[in-house]
C-alpha positions as CSV (number, residue, x, y, z in Angstrom):
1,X,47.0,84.4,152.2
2,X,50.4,83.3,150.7
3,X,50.2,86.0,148.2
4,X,50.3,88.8,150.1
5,X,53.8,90.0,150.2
6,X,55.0,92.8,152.6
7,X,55.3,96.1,150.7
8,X,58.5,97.3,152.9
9,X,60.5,93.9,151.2
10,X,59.2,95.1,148.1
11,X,60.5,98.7,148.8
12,X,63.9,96.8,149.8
13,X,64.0,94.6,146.7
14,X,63.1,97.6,144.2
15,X,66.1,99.6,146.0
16,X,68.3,96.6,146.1
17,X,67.6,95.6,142.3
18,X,68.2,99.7,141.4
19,X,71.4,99.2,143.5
20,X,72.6,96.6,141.2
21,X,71.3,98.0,137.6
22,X,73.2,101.5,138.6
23,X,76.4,99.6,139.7
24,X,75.8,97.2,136.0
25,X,75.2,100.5,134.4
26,X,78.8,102.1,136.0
27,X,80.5,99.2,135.4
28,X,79.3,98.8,131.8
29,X,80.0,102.7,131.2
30,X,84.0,102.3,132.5
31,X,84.1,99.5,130.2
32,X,83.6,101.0,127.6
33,X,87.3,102.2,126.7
34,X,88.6,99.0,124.0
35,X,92.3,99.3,122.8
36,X,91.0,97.7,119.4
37,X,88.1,97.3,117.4
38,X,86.0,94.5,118.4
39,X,85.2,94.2,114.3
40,X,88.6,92.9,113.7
41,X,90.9,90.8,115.3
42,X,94.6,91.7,116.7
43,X,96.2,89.5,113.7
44,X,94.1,91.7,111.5
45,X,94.8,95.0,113.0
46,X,98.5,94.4,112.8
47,X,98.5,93.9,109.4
48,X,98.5,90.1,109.0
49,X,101.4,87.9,107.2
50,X,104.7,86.9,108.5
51,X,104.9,90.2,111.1
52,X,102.4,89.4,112.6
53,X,102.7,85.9,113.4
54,X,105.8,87.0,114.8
55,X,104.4,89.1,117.2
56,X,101.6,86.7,118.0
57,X,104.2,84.5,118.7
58,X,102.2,82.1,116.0
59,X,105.7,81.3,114.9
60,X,107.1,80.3,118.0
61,X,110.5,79.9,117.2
62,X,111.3,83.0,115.5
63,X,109.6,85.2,118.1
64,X,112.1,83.4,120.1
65,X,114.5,84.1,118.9
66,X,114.5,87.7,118.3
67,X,114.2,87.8,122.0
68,X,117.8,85.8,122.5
69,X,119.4,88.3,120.1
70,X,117.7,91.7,121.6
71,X,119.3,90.0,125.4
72,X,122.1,89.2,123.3
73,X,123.0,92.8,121.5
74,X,121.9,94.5,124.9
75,X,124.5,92.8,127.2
76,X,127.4,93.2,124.3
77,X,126.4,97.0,123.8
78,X,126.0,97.8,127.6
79,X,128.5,95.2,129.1
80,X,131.3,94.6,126.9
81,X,132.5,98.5,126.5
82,X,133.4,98.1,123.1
83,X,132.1,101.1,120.6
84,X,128.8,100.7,119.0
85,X,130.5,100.9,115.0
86,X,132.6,98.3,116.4
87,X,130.6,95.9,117.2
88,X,128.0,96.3,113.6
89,X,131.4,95.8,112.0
90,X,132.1,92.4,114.1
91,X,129.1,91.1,113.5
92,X,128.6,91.7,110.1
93,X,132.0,91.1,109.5
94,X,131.3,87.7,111.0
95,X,128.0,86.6,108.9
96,X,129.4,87.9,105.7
97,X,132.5,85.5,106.3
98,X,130.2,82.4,107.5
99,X,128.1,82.9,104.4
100,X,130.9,82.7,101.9
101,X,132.5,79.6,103.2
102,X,128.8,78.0,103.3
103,X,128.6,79.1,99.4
104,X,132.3,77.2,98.7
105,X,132.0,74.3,100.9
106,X,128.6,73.8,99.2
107,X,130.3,74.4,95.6
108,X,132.8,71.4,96.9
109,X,130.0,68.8,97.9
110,X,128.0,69.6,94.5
111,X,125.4,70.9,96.8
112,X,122.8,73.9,95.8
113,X,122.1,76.2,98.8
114,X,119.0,77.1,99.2
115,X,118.5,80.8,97.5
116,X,118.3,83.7,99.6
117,X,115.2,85.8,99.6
118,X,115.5,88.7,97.4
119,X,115.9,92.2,99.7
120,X,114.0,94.9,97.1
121,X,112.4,97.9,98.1
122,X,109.2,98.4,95.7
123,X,108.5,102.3,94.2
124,X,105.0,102.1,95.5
125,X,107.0,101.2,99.5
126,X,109.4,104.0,98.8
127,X,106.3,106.6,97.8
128,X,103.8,106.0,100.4
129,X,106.6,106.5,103.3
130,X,107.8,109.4,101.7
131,X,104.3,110.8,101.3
132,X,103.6,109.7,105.3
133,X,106.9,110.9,106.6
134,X,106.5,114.3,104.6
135,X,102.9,114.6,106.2
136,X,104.3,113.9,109.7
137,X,107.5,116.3,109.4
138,X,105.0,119.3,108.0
139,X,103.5,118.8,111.1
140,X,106.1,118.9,113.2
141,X,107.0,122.0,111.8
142,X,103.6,123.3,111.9
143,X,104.1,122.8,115.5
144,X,107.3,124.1,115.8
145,X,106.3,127.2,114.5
146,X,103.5,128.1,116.5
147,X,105.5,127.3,119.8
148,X,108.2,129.7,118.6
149,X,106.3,132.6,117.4
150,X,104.2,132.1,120.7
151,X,101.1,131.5,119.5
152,X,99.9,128.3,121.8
153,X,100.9,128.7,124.8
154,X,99.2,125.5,126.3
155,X,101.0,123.5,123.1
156,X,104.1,125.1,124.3
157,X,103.3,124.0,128.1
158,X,102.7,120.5,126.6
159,X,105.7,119.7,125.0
160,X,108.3,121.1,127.9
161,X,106.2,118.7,130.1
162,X,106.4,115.9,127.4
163,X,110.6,116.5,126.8
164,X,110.8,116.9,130.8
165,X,109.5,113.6,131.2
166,X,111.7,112.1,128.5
167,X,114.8,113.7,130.2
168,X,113.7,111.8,133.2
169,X,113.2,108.6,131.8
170,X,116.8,108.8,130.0
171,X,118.5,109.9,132.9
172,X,117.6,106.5,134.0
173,X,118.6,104.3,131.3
174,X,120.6,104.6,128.7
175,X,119.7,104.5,124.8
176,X,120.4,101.0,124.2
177,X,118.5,99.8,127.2
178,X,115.7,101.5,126.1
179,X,116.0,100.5,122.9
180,X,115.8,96.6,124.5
181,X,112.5,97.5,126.8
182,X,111.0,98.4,123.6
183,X,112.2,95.4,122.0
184,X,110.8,93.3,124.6
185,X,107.6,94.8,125.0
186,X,106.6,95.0,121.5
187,X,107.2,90.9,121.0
188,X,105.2,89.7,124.1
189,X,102.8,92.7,125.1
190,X,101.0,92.3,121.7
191,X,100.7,88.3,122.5
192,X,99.5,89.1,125.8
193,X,96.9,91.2,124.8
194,X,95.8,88.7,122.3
195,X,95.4,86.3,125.0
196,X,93.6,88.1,127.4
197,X,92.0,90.8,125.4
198,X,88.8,90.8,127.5
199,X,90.2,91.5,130.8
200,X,92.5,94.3,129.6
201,X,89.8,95.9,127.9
202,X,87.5,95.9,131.3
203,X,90.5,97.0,133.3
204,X,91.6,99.5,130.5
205,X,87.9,101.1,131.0
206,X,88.3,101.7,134.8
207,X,92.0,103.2,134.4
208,X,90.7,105.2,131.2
209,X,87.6,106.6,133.3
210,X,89.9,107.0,136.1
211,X,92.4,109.1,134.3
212,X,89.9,111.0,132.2
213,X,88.3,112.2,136.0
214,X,91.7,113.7,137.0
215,X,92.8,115.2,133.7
216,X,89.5,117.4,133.6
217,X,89.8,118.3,137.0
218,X,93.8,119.6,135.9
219,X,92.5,120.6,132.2
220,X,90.0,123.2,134.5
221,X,92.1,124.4,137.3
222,X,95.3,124.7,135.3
223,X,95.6,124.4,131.5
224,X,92.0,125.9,130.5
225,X,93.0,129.2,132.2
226,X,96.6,129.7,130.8
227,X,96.1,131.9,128.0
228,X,96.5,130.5,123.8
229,X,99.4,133.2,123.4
230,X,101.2,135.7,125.6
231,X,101.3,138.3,123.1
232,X,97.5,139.9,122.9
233,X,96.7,141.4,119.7
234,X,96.4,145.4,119.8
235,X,93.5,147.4,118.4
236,X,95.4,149.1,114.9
């Protein structure tokens, strides 16, 4: 009777296969969380052309090199102790003075320079960040408004956590250091990311479900029961 199996190592398989569909099921479910759309790539979501092969490092050199000259600025702005309008004036000062004497010695040799791209700011470039900056500033202000007149208290408890933390984090470095950090980060993290897109997204979904279990446990015990504004109506 080969056949025959032994229910109590069916029993333990049944459990043990549950087991493992409920811990595929979890892992699945703190996966979830994707920092982009799976629809479209990185190079898309960034907008595509010469940007973002930069940031891709697609165009190796150049991403390169804007690294060099971020170190570069950094250590003359934080080492070198001279004043920031200073140093613009140096440099520029320097490039405008190289450029010229390209332009003669190439008039001497009968040589034609290759021609500079033309800097031009479009009306449609100029409208659409106007009509996005006036969006976000009318927001601000929105916000503004409420805090001041008192009328979100949790908003209000929100943003002197959010500046606290920003006082912090400049009281350790300065302006142009963080200026570099951000520098840095945004010409290799997005290549990174590109790179191993999969594994941050799983990781992403654990930290993501993670977090999300400690900020309701906080939004519960401390921000749902402070009150939307200290002033209470009265009855007229």
């Amino acid at each position: 009777m080969d056949n025959v199996q032994d229910p109590c190592n069916l029993e333990a398989n049944g459990d043990a296969r549950r087991v493992q569909v409920s811990d595929d099921s979890l892992w699945t479910s703190t996966s979830t969380c994707r920092l982009s759309d799976n629809q479209r790539s990185v190079y898309q979501m960034m907008g595509g052309g010469r940007a973002a092969d930069v940031f891709l490092w697609k165009q190796r050199r150049l991403s390169f090199g804007i690294i060099v000259v971020a170190t570069v600025a950094w250590i003359l702005f934080e080492w070198s102790g001279l004043p920031f309008l200073s140093i613009c004036s140096d440099v520029l000062l320097i490039l405008v003075v190289i450029q010229f004497l390209r332009a003669k010695y190439a008039a001497l040799q009968n040589r034609q320079l290759e021609p500079l791209p033309e800097l031009e700011l479009s009306e449609e470039m100029v409208n659409n960040a106007a009509a996005s900056f006036r969006v976000k500033v009318n927001y601000m202000l929105l916000m503004a408004h409420d805090i001041t007149v008192g009328k979100d208290f949790r908003l209000f408890f929100k943003l002197v956590a959010g500046l606290w933390i920003l006082s912090t984090i400049g009281s350790l470095f300065s302006f142009f250091t963080l200026l570099y950090i951000g520098a840095i980060v945004s010409i290799t993290v997005p290549a990174l990311y590109n790179k191993y897109k999969k594994y941050v997204d799983r990781y992403a979904g654990l930290v993501h479900s993670k977090f999300s279990t400690h900020y309701r446990v906080v939004d519960e015990n401390v921000i749902s029961r402070l009150p939307r504004s200290l002033s209470k109506d009265k009855d007229t």
